[in-house]
N, C-alpha and C positions, 0 to 999 in steps of 0.2 A: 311663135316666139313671144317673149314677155317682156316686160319690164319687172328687175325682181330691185327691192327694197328690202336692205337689212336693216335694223335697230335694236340691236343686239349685245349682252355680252353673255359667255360660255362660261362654265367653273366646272372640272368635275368631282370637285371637292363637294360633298354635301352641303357642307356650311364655307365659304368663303371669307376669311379672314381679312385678306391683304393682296394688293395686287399680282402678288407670287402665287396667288391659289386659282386663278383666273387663265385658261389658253386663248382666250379675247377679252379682253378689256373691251368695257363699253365704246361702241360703233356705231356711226350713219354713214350705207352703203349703197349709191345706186350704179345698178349696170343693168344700160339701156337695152333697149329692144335692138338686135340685129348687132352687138358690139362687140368685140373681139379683146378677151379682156386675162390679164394674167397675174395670178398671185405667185411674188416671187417673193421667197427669203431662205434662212438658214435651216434646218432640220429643227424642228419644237417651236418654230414663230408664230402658229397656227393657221397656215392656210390649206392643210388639211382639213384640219375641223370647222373652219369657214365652209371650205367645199363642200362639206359632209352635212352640215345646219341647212345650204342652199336645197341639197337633194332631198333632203328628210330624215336620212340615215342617223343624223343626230337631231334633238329636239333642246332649242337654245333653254339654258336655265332661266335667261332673263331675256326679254323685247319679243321683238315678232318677226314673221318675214312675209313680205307682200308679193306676191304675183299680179300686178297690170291691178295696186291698189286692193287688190283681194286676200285678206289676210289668211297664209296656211300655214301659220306656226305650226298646226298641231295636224297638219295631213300627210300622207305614207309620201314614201319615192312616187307610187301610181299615181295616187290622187295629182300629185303635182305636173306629170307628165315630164318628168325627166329621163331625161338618157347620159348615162355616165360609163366613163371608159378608165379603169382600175390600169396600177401601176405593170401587174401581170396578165398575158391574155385569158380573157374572161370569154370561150366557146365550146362549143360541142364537138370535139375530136369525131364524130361517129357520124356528122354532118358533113357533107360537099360544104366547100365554100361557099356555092351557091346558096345551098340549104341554110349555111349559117348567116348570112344577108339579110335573106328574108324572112328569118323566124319572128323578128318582133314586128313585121309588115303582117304575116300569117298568122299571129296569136290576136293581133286585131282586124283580123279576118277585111283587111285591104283587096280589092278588089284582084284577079290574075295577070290581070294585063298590067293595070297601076303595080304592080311586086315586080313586073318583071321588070318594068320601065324602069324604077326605081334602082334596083340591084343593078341593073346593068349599067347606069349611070354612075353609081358610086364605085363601081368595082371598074370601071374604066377612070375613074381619077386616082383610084390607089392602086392601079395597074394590076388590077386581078382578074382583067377581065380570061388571059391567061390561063389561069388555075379555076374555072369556076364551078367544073364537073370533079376537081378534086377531092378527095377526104383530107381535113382537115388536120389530121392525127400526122400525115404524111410532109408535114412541111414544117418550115425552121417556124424558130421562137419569134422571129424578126417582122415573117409572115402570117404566122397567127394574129400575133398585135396590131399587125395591118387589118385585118378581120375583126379585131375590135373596135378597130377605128371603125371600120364601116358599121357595124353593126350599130355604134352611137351617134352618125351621122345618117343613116339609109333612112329615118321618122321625119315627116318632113314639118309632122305636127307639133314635136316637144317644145315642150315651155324653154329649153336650155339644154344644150350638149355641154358636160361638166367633165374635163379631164385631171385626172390626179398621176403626173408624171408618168405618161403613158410612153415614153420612148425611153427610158430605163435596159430594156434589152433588147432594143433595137442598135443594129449596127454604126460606128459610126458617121460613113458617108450616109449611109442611108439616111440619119437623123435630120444631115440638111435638106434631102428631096423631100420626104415626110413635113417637114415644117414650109416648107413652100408648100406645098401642097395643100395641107390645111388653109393656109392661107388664102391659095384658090377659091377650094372649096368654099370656105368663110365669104369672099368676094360673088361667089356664084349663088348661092343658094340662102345669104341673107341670115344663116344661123346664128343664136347669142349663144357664142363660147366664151368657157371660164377654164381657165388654165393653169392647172398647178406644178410651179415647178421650181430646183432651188439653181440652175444656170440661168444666169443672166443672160446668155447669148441665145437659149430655145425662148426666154420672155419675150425680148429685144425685139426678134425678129419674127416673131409670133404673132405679139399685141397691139392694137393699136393704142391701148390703156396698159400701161404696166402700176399694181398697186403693191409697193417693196414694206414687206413686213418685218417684224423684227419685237420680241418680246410682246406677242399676243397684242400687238396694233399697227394697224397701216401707217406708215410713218412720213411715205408720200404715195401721192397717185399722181399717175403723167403719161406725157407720152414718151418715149425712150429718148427723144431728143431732149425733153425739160427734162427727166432725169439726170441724163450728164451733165449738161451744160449748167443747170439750176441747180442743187440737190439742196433740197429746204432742211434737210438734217443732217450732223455728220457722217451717223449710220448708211446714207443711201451714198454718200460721197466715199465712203470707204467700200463700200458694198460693192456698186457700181464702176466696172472700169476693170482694165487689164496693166498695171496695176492699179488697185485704186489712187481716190484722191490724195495730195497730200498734207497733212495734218499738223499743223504747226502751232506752238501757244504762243501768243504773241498780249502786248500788256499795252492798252490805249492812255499815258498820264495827260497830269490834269492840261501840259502844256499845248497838248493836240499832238505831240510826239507818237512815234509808236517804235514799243522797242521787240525785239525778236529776242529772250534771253539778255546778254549785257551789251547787246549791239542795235543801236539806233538804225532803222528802215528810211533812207531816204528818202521825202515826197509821199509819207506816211501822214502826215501833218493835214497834207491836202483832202483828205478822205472824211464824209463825213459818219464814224464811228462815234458810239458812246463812250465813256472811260472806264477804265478798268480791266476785267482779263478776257480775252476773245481768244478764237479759235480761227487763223486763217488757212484758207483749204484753196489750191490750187492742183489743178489736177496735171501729169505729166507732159501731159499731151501739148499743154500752155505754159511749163516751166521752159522759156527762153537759155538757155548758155549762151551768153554775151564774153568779148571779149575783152572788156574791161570795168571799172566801177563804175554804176551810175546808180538814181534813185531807185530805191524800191532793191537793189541786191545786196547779195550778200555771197561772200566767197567761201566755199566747201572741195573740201579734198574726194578728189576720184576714188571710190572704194575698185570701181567692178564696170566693166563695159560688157554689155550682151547682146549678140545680133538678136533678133525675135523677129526676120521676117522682112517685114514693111517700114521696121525704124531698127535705132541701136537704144538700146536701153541703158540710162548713163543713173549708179548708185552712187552720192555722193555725198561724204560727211558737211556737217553743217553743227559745229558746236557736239552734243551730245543725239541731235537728228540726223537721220539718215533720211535724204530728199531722192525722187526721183522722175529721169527727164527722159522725153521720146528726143531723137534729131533722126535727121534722113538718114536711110541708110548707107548712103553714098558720102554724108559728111566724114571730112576728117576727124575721128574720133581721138578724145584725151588720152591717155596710160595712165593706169591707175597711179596713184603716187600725186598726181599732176593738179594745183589745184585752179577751179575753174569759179567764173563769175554767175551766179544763177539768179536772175528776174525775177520775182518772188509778188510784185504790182503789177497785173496786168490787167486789160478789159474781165478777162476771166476769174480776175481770182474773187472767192467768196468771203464773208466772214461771217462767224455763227458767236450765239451767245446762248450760254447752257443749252448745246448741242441745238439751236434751230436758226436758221439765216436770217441772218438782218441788215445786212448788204451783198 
């Protein structure tokens, strides 16, 4: 395993103009030896091409990349000792399982007994132990990619196992056993994975580092718990979450007041904010429905109640915003029409200024 160091920015624009010509804006990136780590964002945020700069596959326009302080800007995937597992399964159909296992143990001519120990180990974590005299040709899409995974986990020497959204056609129960799994695995055998993916919930449950990208920069890095609770940009607070956070402009005057539109925030005063225009961000989960006026609320009409499960999801007008709030499932819930009291000051709530937090 490595310690890998980016410092870097990407363009594949020949000549770059403007930070619109750039799929990385200039970066300083460590992920440590042994860490378990995931780049999550939108489709074009580049944490493809992140991926792709770490294995070799791309060759960054500008900075360097260090393996354990040894600079291999400009060495292959080999040179580097990578193993990388692609969105679709990457094997040999005309290969047993088995055989496909131990092709990269056997192309580096790994002793027989070490290939077998090996294979058999990792094909009893992804439960292939199973299928191992199989032909590969003969089995689901869901299975092959199971075989990929092994195949980029069975090296016990690579500098980094790199995945780029590798449960795409895998099933959906199966996606949650597949991510525990890895996570095992991860636990067992010490590997530094790097994980590309744009659901939050394969990051989440994945990483011990979640880094949430968004127009060609990391925007935060954390653990999925600092993510929610913290989210140092609006972006990862809207990002973040089932629904996400919610997003209000709110206006700090010179008196210490804080108004929300043409409605004064009670107990706003008390906060120490700078003046002028902010962004207050509470996420649903922490929007109270109270049943009467107090500081800090403000009252919004019912649009919409939804069960989802584990709460009832309450949409509710607030001026020209639409707010919205988790309560238990078991609470008595409003009718739409009805208007309710909503908390809006809480331990939780955030404020950001030109989209970055400063309380």
């Amino acid at each position: 395993m490595a310690r890998i160091d980016l410092d870097l920015a990407h363009s594949y624009q020949r000549v770059a103009r403007s930070d619109a010509d750039y799929a990385l804006l200039p970066l300083k990136i460590t992920f440590e030896d042994g860490g378990a780590y995931a780049l999550l964002g939108p489709s074009g945020c580049g944490k493809t091409t992140m991926l792709n700069i770490i294995s070799g596959l791309v060759q960054a326009s500008h900075g360097s990349v260090c393996f354990d302080g040894v600079d291999r800007t400009r060495d292959t995937p080999q040179q580097r000792n990578i193993a990388q597992v692609f969105q679709f399964p990457v094997i040999y159909d005309t290969m047993t399982v088995g055989e496909n296992l131990a092709f990269p143990l056997r192309n580096r001519k790994v002793p027989s007994a070490q290939v077998r120990e090996r294979v058999g180990r990792i094909a009893e974590m992804l439960d292939l132990s199973a299928v191992l005299d199989q032909r590969a040709a003969n089995l689901a899409a869901d299975a092959k990619q199971k075989i990929s995974l092994g195949r980029g986990l069975v090296r016990p020497d690579v500098s980094a196992v790199l995945f780029d959204e590798p449960l795409t056609v895998i099933d959906p129960h199966l996606k949650w056993e597949l991510r525990r799994k890895l996570k095992q695995i991860h636990h067992e055998l010490g590997l530094t994975l790097i994980y590309v993916t744009h659901d939050q919930v394969e990051a989440m449950t994945f990483a011990d580092q979640v880094l949430v990208m968004a127009r060609g920069r990391v925007v935060q890095q954390g653990t999925p718990a600092e993510l929610f609770e913290r989210p140092r940009h609006t972006f990862v607070g809207h990002f973040i979450g089932s629904p996400g956070m919610n997003l209000l402009p709110v206006e700090r005057r010179a008196d210490r007041s804080l108004w929300l539109g043409e409605h004064v925030l009670p107990g706003g005063e008390s906060l120490a904010l700078p003046e002028g225009p902010l962004i207050l961000g509470i996420r649903p989960e922490y929007l109270r429905v109270l049943a009467q006026p107090g500081p800090g609320v403000v009252t919004a009409v019912v649009q919409r109640v939804q069960h989802v499960g584990t709460s009832q999801l309450i949409s509710a007008q607030a001026g020209d915003r639409e707010l919205k709030a988790h309560i238990a499932p078991d609470a008595p819930a409003p009718a739409p029409g009805a208007q309710v009291h909503l908390a809006l000051l809480d331990p939780h709530t955030c404020f950001y200024q030109n989209e970055e937090l400063i309380a």
